[in-house]
C-alpha positions in Angstrom: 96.9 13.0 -55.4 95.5 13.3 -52.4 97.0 12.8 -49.1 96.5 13.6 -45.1 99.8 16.0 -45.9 98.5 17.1 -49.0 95.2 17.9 -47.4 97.3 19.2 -44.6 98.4 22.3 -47.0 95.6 22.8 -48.2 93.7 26.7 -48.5 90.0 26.7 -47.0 88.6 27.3 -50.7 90.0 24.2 -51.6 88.4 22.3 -48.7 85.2 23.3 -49.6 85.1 22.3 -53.1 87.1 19.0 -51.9 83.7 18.0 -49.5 81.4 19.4 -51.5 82.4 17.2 -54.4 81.9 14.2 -52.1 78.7 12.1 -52.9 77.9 9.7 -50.7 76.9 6.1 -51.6 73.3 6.0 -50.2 73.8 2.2 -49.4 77.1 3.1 -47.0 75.9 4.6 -43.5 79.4 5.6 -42.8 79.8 7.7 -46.1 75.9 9.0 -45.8 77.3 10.3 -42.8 80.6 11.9 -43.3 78.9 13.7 -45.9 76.7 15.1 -43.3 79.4 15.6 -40.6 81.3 17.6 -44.2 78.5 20.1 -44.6 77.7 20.7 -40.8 80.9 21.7 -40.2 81.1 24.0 -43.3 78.6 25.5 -42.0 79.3 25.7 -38.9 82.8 27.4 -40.1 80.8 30.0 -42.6 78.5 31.1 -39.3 81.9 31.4 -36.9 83.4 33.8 -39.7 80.5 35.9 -40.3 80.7 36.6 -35.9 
């Protein structure tokens, strides 16, 4: 189940898979753009650990 504390605990690998599995409902501007604010900041975080 997920949770905030859940979530809280868990590793960066998890994460990943957690937001990429997300799929946003086209028709829902606020979930078109989590999605989007999801992936920016993975890769965001990728380009901060490869400096």
């Amino acid at each position: 189940m997920l949770n905030p504390v859940t979530i809280q605990y868990m590793s960066r690998e998890e994460i990943e898979r957690l937001l990429f599995s997300f799929t946003a409902d086209p028709k829902n501007d606020e979930s078109v753009a989590f999605e989007a604010l999801a992936h920016r900041l993975l890769f965001l975080l990728e380009k901060a650990v490869d400096n």
